[in-house]
C-alpha positions as CSV (number, residue, x, y, z in Angstrom):
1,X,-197.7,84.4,-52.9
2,X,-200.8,85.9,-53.1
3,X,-201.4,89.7,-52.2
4,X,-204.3,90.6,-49.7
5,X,-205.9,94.0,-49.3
6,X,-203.1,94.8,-46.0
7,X,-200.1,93.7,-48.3
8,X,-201.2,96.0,-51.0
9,X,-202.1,98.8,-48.8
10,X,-198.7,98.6,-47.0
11,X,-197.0,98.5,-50.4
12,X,-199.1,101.9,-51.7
13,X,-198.1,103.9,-48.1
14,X,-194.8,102.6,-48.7
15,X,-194.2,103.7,-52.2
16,X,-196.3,107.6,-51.6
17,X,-193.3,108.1,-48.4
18,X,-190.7,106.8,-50.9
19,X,-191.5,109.2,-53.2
20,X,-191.8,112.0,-50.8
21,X,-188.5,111.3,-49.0
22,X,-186.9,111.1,-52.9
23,X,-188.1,114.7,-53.6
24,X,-187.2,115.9,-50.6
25,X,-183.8,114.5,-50.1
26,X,-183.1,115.1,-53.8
27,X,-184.2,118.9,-53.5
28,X,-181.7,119.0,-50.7
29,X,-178.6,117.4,-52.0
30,X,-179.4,117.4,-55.9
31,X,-178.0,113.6,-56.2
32,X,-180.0,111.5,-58.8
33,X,-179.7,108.5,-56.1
34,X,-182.5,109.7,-53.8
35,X,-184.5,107.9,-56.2
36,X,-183.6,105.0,-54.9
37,X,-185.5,105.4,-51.4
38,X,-188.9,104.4,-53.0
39,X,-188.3,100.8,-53.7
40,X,-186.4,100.7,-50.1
41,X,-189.2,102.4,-48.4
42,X,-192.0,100.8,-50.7
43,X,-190.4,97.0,-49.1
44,X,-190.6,98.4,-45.7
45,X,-194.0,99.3,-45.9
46,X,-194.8,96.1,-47.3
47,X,-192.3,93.8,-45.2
48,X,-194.7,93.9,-41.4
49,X,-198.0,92.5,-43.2
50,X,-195.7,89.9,-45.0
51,X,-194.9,88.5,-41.1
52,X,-198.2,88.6,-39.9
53,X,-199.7,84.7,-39.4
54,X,-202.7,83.9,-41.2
55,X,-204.5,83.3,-37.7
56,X,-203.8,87.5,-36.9
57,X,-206.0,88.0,-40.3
């Protein structure tokens, strides 16, 4: 699979909210498995540019 500039920009979104919804949710509850949102969140933003068609591009 080859990444396009969409893909990758979805991924970077994903992985800056990840990160801010670890901190956050880790500064409220103090549980070392907030950190586990980025990769979830990072796949999210990446998932609706994976299931565009090419002819959308």
């Amino acid at each position: 699979m080859e990444f396009n500039h969409r893909m990758k920009q979805g991924l970077f979104f994903g992985i800056i909210a990840g990160i801010v919804l670890a901190i956050g949710t880790y500064g409220l509850t103090g549980h070392p498995g907030c950190f586990l949102l980025i990769p979830v969140t990072a796949v999210m933003g990446l998932a609706p540019q994976m299931l565009q068609t090419r002819e959308e591009d």
